[in-house]
N, C-alpha and C positions, 0 to 999 in steps of 0.2 A: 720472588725477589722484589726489592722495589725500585727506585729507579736509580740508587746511585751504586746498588748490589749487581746490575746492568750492567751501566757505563764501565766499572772494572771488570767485572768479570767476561763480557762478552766482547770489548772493544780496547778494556785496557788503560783506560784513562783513569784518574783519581778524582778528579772534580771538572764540574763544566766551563768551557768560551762564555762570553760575554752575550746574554742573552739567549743563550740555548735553555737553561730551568728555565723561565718566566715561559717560553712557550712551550714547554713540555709540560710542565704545570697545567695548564690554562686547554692543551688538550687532553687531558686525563680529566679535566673535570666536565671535560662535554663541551668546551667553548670552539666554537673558528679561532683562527690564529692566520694572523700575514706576516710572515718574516720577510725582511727586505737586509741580505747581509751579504758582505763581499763574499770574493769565491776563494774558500779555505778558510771561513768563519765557523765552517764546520753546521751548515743546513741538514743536513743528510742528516744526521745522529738526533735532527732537532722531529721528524718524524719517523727516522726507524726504530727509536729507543721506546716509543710510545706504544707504537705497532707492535712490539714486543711483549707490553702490557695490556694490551685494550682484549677483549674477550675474542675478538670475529677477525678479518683478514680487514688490511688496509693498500685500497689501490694505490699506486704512484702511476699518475699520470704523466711520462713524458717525450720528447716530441723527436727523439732521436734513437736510432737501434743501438747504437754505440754507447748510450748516456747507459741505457737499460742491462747490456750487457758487463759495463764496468760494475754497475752497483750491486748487481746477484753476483756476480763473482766475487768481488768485494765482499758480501755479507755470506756467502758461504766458506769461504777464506777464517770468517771470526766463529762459525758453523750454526746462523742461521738458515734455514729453509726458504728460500725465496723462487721466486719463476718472471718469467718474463713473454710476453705474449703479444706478438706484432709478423711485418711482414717476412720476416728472415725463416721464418719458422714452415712448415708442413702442413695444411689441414687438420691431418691425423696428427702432427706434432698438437698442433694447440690443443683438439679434442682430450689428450690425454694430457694436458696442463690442468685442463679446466674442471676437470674429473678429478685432478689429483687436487686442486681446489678445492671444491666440494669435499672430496673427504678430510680436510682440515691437515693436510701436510706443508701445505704454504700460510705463513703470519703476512711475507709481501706480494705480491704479484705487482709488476712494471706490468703496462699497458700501453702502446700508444693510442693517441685520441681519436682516429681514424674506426680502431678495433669497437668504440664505446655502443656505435648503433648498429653493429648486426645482430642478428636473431640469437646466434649460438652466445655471444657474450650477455646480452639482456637477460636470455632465461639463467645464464650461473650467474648474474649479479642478483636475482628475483630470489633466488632460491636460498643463497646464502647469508650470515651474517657480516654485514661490512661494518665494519667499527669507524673506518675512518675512509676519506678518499684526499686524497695530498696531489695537487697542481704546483708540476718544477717548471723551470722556468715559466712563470706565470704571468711575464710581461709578453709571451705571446699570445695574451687573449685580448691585451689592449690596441684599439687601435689609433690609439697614440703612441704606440711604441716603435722600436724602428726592427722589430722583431715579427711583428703580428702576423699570428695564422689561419686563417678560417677554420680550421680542424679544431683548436679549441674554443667555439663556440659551441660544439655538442656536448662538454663538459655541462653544460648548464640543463641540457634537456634532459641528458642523462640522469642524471641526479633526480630531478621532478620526476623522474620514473619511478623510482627506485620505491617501494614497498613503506621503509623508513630511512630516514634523513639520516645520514652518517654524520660523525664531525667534518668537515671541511679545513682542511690548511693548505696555503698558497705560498712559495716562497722563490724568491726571484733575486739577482746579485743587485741589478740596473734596473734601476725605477725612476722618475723625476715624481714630482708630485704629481703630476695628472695622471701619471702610468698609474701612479699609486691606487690614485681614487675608483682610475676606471675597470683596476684587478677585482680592488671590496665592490663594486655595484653591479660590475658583469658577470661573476661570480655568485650572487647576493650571498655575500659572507653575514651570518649574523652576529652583530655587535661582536666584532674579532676583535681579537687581542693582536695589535698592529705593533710591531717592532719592528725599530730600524735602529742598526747598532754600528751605522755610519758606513762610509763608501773608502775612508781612509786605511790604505793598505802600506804598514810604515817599513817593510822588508823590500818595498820594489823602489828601487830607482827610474827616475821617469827624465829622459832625456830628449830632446829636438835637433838631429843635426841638417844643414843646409851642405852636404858634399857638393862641388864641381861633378863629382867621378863618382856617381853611387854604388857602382861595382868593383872600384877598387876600396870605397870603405868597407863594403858586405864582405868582401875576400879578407882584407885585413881583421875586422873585427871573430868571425867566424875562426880564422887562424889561432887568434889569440886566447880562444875559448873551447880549442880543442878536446874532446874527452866527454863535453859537455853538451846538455839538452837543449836545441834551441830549436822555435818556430820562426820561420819568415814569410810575412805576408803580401801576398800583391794582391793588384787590385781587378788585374786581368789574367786570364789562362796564358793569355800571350805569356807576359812579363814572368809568371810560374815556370814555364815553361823551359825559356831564355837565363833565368837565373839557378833552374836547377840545372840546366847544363854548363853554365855558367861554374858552379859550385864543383858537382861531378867533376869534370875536365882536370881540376885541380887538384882531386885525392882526396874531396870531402866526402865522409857516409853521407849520402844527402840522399831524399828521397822527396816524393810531393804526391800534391792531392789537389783535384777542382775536379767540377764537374759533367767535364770533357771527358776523363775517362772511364773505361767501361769499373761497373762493382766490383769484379772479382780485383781488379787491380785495385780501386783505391783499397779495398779491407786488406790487401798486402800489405802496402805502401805505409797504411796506418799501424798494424803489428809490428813491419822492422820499426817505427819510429816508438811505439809503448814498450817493445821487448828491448831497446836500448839495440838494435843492431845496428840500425841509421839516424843517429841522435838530434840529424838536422832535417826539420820538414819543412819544404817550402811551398805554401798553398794559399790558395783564395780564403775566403773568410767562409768556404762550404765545409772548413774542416775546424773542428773543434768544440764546439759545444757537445756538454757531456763526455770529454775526454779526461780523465780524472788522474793522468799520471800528474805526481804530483812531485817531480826533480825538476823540472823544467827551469834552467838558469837565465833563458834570456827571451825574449822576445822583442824581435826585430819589424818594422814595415816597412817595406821596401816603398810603399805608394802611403800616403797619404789615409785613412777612412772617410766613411760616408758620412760619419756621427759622432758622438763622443761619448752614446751608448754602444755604437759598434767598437770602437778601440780600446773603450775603458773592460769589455768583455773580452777582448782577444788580448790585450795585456796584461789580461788579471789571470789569463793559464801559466804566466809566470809564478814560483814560490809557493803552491798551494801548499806546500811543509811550512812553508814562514823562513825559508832562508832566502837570504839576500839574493834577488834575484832582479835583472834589467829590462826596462822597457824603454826601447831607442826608436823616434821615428825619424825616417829622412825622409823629408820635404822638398818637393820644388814646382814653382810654380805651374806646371804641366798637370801635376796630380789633380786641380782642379779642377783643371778641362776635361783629365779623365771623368772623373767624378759626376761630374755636370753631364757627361752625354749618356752614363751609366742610369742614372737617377731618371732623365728623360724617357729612356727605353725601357726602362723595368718593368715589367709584367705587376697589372694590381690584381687584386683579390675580386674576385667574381662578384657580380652584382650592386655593386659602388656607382653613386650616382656621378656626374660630369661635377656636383657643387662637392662633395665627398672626396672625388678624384682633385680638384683644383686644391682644398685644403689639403690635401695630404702631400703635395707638390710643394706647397707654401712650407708647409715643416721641415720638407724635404729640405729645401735650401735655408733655411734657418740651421738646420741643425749642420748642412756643411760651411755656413759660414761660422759657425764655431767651432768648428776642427781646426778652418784658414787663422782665426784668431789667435788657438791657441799653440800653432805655427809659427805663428809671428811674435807673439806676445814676450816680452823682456821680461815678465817677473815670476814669480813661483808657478813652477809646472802642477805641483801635487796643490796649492791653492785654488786654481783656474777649474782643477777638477771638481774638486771636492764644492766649489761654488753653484759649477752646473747643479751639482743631485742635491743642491739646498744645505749644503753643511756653511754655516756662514763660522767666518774667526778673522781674525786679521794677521799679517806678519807674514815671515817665510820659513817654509820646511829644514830649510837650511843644507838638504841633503839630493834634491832634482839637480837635473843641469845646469839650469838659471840660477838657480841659488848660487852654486859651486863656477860659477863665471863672474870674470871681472869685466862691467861696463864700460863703458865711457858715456856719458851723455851730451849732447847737441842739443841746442836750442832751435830748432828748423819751423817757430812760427811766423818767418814769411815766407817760404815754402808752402806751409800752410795754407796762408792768405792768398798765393798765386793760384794754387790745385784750388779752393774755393771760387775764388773769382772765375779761373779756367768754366767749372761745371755750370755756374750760372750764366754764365756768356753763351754756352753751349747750349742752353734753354735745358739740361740736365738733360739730355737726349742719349749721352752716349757713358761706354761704360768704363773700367779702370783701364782698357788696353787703349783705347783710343784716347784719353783724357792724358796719362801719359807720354804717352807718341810726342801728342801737338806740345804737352811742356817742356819735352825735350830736344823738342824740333825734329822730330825726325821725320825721314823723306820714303816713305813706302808708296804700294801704288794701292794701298787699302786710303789710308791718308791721303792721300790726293784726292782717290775718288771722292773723299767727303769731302775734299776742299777746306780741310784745317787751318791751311797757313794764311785764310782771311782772318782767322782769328788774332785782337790784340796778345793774348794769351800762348800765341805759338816761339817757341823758341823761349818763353821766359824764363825757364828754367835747364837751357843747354848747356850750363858749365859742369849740371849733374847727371849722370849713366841716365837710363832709363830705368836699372834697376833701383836707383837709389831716387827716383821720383814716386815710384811703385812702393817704395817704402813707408815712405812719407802719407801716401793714401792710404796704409794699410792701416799704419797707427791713426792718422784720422776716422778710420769705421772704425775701429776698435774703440776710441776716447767717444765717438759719437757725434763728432764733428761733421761728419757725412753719416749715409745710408744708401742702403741698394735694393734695388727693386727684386720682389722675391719671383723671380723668371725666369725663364732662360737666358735672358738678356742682362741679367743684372747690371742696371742702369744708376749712377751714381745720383744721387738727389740729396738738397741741403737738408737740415733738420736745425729743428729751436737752437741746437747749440753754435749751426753754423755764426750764425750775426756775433753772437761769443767772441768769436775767432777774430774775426771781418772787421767790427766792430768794437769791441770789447779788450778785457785783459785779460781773455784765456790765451795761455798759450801752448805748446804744443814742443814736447820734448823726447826727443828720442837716443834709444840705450844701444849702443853697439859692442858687441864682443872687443874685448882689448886683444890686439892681434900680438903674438910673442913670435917672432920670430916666422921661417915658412911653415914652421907647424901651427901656429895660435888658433885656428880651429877644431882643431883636431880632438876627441874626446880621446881623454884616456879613459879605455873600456874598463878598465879596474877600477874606478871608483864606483864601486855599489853601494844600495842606500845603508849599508852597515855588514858585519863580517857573517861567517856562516858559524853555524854553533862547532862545525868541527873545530873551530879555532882556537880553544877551549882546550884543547886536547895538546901536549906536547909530543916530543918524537916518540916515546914510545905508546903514548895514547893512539898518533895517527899510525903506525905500523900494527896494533890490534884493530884498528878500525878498518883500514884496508885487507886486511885479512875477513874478517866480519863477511863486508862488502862481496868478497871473493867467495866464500860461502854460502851469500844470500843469492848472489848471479848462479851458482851451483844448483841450488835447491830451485830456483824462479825455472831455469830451462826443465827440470827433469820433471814438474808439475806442470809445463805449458803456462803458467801465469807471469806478468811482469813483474820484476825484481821491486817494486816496490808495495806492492801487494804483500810479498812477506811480511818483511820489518819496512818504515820506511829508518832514513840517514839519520834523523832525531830520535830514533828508537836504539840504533847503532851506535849515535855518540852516549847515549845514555848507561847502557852497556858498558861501552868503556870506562867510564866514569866510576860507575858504581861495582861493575867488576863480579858481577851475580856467582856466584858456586851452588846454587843450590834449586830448588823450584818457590820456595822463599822470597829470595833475593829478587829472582828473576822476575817474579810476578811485578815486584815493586819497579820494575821499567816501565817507565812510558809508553804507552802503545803496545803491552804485551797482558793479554787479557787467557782466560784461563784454555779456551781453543786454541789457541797457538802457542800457548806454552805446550799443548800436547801433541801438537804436532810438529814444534821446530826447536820446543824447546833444549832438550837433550840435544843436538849439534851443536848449539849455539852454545851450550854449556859446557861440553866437551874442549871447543876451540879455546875460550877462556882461560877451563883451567889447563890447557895445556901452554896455553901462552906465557901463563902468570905462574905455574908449577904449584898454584893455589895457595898460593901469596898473595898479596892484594898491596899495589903499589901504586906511587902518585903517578899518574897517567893525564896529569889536566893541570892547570892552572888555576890561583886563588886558592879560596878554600872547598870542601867537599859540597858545601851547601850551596852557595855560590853556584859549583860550577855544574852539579845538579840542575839548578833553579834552570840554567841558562839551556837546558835540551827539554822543560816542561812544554808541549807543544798544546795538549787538548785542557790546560789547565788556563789558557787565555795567556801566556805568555808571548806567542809568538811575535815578531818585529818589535822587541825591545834592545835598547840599545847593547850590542853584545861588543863593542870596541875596545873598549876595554880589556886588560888580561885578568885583572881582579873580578871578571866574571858581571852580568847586568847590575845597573844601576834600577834604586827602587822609584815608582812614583813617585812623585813631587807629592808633602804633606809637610806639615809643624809639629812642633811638641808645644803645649802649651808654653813653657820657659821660652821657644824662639820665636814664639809668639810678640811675647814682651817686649822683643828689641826692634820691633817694625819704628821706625822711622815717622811717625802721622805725618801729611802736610794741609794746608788748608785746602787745599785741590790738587788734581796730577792727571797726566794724564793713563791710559790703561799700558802703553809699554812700561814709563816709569813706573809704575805698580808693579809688573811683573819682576821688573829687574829690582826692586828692593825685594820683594816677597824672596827672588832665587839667593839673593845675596846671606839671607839668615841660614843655607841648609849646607849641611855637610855634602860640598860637591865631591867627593871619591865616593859618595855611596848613594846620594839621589839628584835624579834627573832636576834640569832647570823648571821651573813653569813659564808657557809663555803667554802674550797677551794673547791666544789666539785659546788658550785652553782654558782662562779668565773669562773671555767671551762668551764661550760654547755653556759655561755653566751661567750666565747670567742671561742668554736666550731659552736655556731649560728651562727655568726659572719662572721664565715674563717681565725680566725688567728691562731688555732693549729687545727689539728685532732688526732686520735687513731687508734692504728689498731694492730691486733693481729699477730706478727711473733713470729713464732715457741713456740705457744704458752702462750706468753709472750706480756703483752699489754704493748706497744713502742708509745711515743709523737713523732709530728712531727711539724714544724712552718712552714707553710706558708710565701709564697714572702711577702702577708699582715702583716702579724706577725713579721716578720725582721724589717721591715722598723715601725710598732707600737712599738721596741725593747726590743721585746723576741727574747734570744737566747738560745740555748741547753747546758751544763753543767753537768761535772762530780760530783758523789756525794760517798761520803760513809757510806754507812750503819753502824749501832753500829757495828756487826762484820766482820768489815771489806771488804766486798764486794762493788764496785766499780758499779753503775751504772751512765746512764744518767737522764736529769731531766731539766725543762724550768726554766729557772733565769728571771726576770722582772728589766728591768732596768726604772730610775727615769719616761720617756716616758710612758712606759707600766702603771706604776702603778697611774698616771695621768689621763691616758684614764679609766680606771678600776676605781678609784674614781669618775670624774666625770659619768660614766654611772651610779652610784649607787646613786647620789645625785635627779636624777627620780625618778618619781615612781615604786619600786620593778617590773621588769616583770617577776622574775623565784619564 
C-alpha cells in the first residue's frame, strides 16, 4: 500500500492535516523531522503512518504509562499491532513483549525513556531492525522547557549505541524558539525537516474571569454544561481536594487526580473520567498529558498556571475533535503568591550547578509573569498566546473573551506619574504590595514597620481602592513602564520607558469591562469560539445522531474501551449526513477506515437503515456538500467557521475578475488593505481576510519581521520589503500618542493582491 492507500484504509481519512505529508514524506525518505503542532493537529498519524511503511519496528518514545496505553489501544482499535513496555507491566510480561518484538509481530512498540538503558531492552534494540525511533513530547529533553526531564537525556546515548542510526522524529504541541533549537541539538537531529504549523487553535474559546466567589462561578458554570466533559485544574492538592467536594456535595459526576493519592485510585479516578462515567475531573496539572479523549468540552482553572507552556498544554485537552470547545481561567491575585512559593520549593533535576539552578529560577518567574500579564491584559486572549510561541500578526480573534467584551477606557497617566515617582522615592526597594499600600494610604502594621507614611508619596493616591492602584501597576509592567526583579522579592524598578512617562508624552491608558447591570461580569458560558458540527444537523438529523451515540456507548462498554475510540462525534454527524446503507457508503465516512468497518460496521448500518427504512432524507442543513465538508475532520478542516446554517465558509482567495475592482491608493495602511481586499468577496460563501493573515504571509515571505524591545512589539522591513514598497510611518493613536507603523504603497498592495487571487495558503 502507499501512503494515502493507509490513511483510508487503516485510519479512515481521505487526505492529510496541514503538515502531516511534508513530514511523512521526508521520513520515508530517510530524513529527521521535528514537528512542532497543537494538540489534535493530528502528530500521531504524522509517525504511525510511516511506521507502517518503513521495513523494521519504530520506537515511540514517551514519558507517560497513560499517553502509551491510549495510543496501542487506539492503533489496535484501527488493527494495527503495537505493544507497549514500561513500569505497569511484569518482568515476565515485557520478556514476552520483547520476544514478541523480535519475531516481527509489532510495527510499534511505546517505550518509556527510563526502559532505554537496561540490558534486556539494549540486546532487543542490538538485534533487531529499527526503522525509526520517534521522541513525543519532545520539549521534555529541553531544559529550557517548563516540562524537562532527565529521563530523556538517555534517548541520546541510546541511539549512539545502537548498531545503525534509525530515522529520528521529534514532535512536541509547545515549543518557544529556544525549546525548539535545544530539541534539534540535544537530540542531534540531522538537517531535519523542521515544521511548525502554528500554535493557533480556532475551535477553543479562551476566556479570563476575575469572580468575587470562584466557587459559586465553578458551580454555576459546571451546572450549565451538564452531560458534558470537563477538566478543572488547581494548583494545589489542597484546593483538588476542597473543590471536588465541593463539586460531589452538589450531584456533580466529579472525580479527581494529584499526586497524593495512592495509583490504584488515581488509574480509577482517570477510567470513570475517559469511560465518560464521571465527565468532570478535577486535578492538579499531574494528570493529563497523554490523555487522548478527545470530547473534552471545557476546560476550566480554578488557580492561575505556572507558565504559558503549562496552560497553553492543559487547555489545549479541550476539542482534540475540532469542536468548539472552552478554556476559562479565573484569576486572582492570591494565585500568584501561590505560584511563587510553588516555584521556590520545587524539587530540580539532579546535578544542576547553583549558576544553572539561579537561571532556571530567573525563567521561572519570567514565565509567571506572563501568565500575571496575560491575566490582566485588556486585548486579545488568542493574540497574547500565539505572540508568546512566536506567531506574530496583528488585530483581534474576534472570538476570546476580550474580544467579545465591551471596554471603557481611562486615561490614568498621572496615576501613573504618582506609582513612578512612589518606586523611585522608595530607592526601588520594595515590591507591588508595598508600593501600593503607601499610594493608597493604608495603615497596616507591615506598613508602619517600614515607615511608609515618611513618604511624600503616601496617601497620593487614597481616593483610589487598593485594588484599583494595583491596576494601574499592572498595566505599567505590562506597557514597560516599570519592571521587576526576577526573585522571590519581586521588586519594582524604573526602566528606559519610565522618564517616558515622568517626563515625556507617554501616556498610560487603561480598558475596563463595561459593567451592565449586577450581572456585567459575568461570562455567558455559551459563547464558544464557534458552533459544533452537530449543528449541522436538523431534528431529525439530531434524533439519528443520538441514537448512533447510544449505540456507540453500547459497543465502547461491552469491548471495555472509551466511546470515542469507536467512532468519534465527527464520524457520527458524518453518518448522518450522508446516511451510508451499504459498506460503500460507509467506508466514504470520515474516520471509518477498513478495520472498523468490520468490526462496527454492520451495527452502525443496521441502525441507519432502520431509522431511514433506507430512504435517504434531508437530515442537515444547506446543501449536501456543504454540510459534508463541515464533519471533514482529518482533511485539515477542523475549527472553521461552522456558524453559519448554510454550512463553513471557504478561505479567503480572488478570481482574477475581483481582482480588478481592488481600489489602488497611493499608500494605506495594512487593516485598510484588508478590509478593501474582504470587501471584493462573496461574504455568504467566503471568510473575511484580516490584516493579521496579510502579516503572517509577508513574514513567510521576508519582507517584515517582529520583535519584541523593551517589551514592546516593534515592525521592522526588510531590504525585500523596501524595494516590494513598504515603508515605516508615523501614526497617532486616538489619544494622541505617536507611534510607528508599515504603510503599503500602490507596489506592495499589487504584490498582496495578486498573491491572494491563488489558492488561500493561510
Amino acid at each position: 500500500m502507499d501512503k494515502l492507500e493507509v490513511l483510508k484504509k487503516i485510519f479512515g481519512y481521505d487526505s492529510f492535516r496541514e503538515g502531516q505529508e511534508l513530514l511523512i514524506d521526508s521520513i520515508l525518505r530517510g530524513r529527521d523531522v521535528l514537528g512542532i503542532m497543537p494538540t489534535g493537529a493530528g502528530k500521531s498519524i504524522c509517525y504511525q503512518l510511516p511506521a507502517l511503511l518503513l521495513p523494521g519496528i519504530t520506537l515511540v518514545i514517551s514519558p507517560l504509562i497513560s499517553l502509551m496505553k491510549d495510543q496501542v489501544q487506539a492503533l489496535k482499535q484501527v488493527g494495527v499491532a503495537a505493544a507497549y513496555i514500561n513500569s505497569s507491566l511484569t518482568e515476565g510480561q515485557i520478556a514476552k513483549a520483547l520476544e514478541y518484538g523480535a519475531m516481527g509481530r509489532y510495527k510499534i512498540i511505546y517505550v518509556a525513556p527510563e526502559r532505554l538503558e537496561t540490558y534486556a531492552f539494549l540486546q532487543f534494540a542490538g538485534r533487531v531492525e529499527l526503522s525509526m525511533v520517534t521522541v513525543d513530547e519532545a520539549h521534555c529533553i529541553s531544559q529550557w522547557g517548563q516540562d524537562f526531564r532527565p529521563s530523556y537525556l538517555k534517548i541520546v546515548e541510546f541511539v549512539r549505541r545502537l548498531p545503525r542510526r534509525p530515522v529520528l522524529s521529534a514532535f512536541t504541541a509547545t515549543a518557544t524558539g529556544a525549546v525548539k533549537e535545544d530539541i534539534a541539538c540535544v537530540l542531534g537531529l540531522a538537517d531535519p525537516q523542521v515544521l511548525v504549523t502554528g500554535f493557533d487553535r480556532k475551535n477553543l474559546y479562551f476566556a479570563v474571569e476575575t469572580p468575587g466567589k470562584k466557587d459559586e462561578y465553578l458551580l454555576r458554570y459546571v451546572k450549565e454544561h451538564e452531560g458534558e466533559s470537563g477538566i478543572v485544574y488547581c494548583a494545589t492538592r489542597k484546593n483538588v481536594e476542597a473543590v471536588y467536594e465541593l463539586l460531589s456535595s452538589r450531584g456533580v459526576p466529579v472525580t479527581r487526580y494529584h499526586a497524593g493519592l495512592e495509583n490504584e485510585e488515581r488509574q480509577a479516578n482517570q477510567e470513570d473520567f475517559i469511560y465518560d462515567r464521571k465527565p468532570v475531573m478535577v486535578a492538579t496539572n499531574a494528570f493529563g498529558m497523554g490523555i487522548d479523549k478527545s470530547d473534552i468540552r471545557y476546560v476550566l482553572h480554578y488557580n492561575m498556571p505556572q507558565s504559558m507552556e503549562n496552560y497553553y498544554q492543559e487547555a489545549g485537552r479541550a476539542g482534540r475533535d475540532g469542536e468548539s470547545s472552552e478554556c476559562v481561567l479565573l484569576y486572582s491575585p492570591q494565585d500568584v503568591i501561590i505560584n511563587r512559593f510553588l516555584l521556590q520549593n520545587k524539587e530540580s533535576g539532579g546535578g544542576m550547578s547553583p549558576e544553572d539552578l539561579a537561571a532556571m529560577g530567573e525563567r521561572d518567574e519570567r514565565r509567571l509573569q506572563v501568565m500575571v500579564n496575560y491575566c490582566m491584559t485588556r486585548n486579545c486572549l488568542r493574540e497574547y498566546i500565539l505572540r508568546y510561541f512566536g506567531e506574530y500578526g496583528s488585530g483581534a480573534c474576534g472570538s476570546c473573551g476580550n474580544c467579545r467584551q465591551e471596554f471603557e477606557e481611562t486615561d490614568a497617566t498621572e496615576e501613573a506619574k504618582a506609582v513612578a515617582s512612589c518606586v523611585l522615592e522608595m530607592r526601588q526597594r520594595y515590591g507591588v504590595n508595598v508600593v501600593a499600600g503607601t499610594l493608597a494610604g493604608e495603615d497596616t502594621a507591615k506598613l508602619r514597620e517600614y515607615g511608609v507614611s515618611q513618604y511624600d508619596a503616601y496617601g497620593r493616591l487614597k481616593d483610589r481602592s487598593l485594588g484599583g492602584v494595583k491596576e494601574v501597576i499592572a498595566q505599567m509592567l505590562m506597557e514597560g513602564f516599570l519592571a521587576q526583579t526576577q526573585d522571590r522579592y519581586a521588586l519594582l524598578k524604573a526602566t528606559a520607558r519610565t522618564k517616558e512617562l515622568t517626563e515625556g508624552d507617554a501616556r498610560l491608558i487603561l480598558k475596563r469591562p463595561k459593567r451592565v447591570g449586577a450581572k456585567g461580569q459575568e461570562t455567558d458560558s455559551g459563547k464558544a469560539g464557534g458552533r459544533r458540527k452537530s449543528d449541522i444537523l436538523n431534528s431529525r438529523g439530531l434524533e439519528l445522531f443520538y441514537m448512533l451515540r447510544e449505540l456507540r456507548t453500547q459497543i465502547a462498554r461491552e469491548e471495555g474501551v472509551p466511546p470515542y475510540m469507536i467512532f468519534s462525534d465527527r464520524t457520527l454527524v458524518d453518518m448522518c449526513v450522508k446516511q451510508p446503507f451499504d459498506r460503500r457508503e460507509l467506508l466514504e465516512v470520515t474516520g471509518v477506515g477498513e478495520n472498523k468497518y468490520g468490526r462496527y460496521g454492520q451495527r452502525f448500518l443496521e441502525k441507519i437503515r432502520e431509522f431511514t427504512g433506507e430512504t435517504k432524507e434531508k437530515t442537515y442543513f444547506g446543501e449536501l456538500g456543504e454540510a459534508a465538508a463541515g464533519t471533514e475532520g482529518a482533511s485539515g478542516r477542523a475549527g472553521r467557521d461552522t456558524r453559519k446554517r448554510s454550512g463553513p465558509k471557504a478561505e479567503f482567495s480572488l478570481t482574477a475578475e475581483q481582482a480588478a475592482g481592488f481600489p489602488y491608493r497611493e499608500s494605506c495602511l495594512l487593516t485598510e488593505l484588508a478590509v478593501a481586499l474582504s470587501d471584493l468577496r462573496d461574504p455568504d460563501r467566503m471568510k473575511k481576510v484580516t490584516g493579521a493573515d496579510i502579516f503572517r504571509y509577508l513574514t513567510a515571505e521576508g519582507y517584515v519581521s517582529e520583535k519584541r524591545v523593551d517589551g514592546i512589539w516593534k515592525k521592522r522591513i526588510s531590504e525585500k520589503g523596501t524595494e516590494a514598497g513598504l515603508r515605516m510611518g508615523l501614526r497617532v493613536s486616538a489619544k494622541g500618542t505617536e507611534y510607528e507603523d508599515v504603510y503599503y504603497d500602490e507596489r506592495a498592495q499589487r504584490m498582496i493582491v495578486a498573491h491572494f487571487i491563488q489558492e488561500n495558503r493561510y
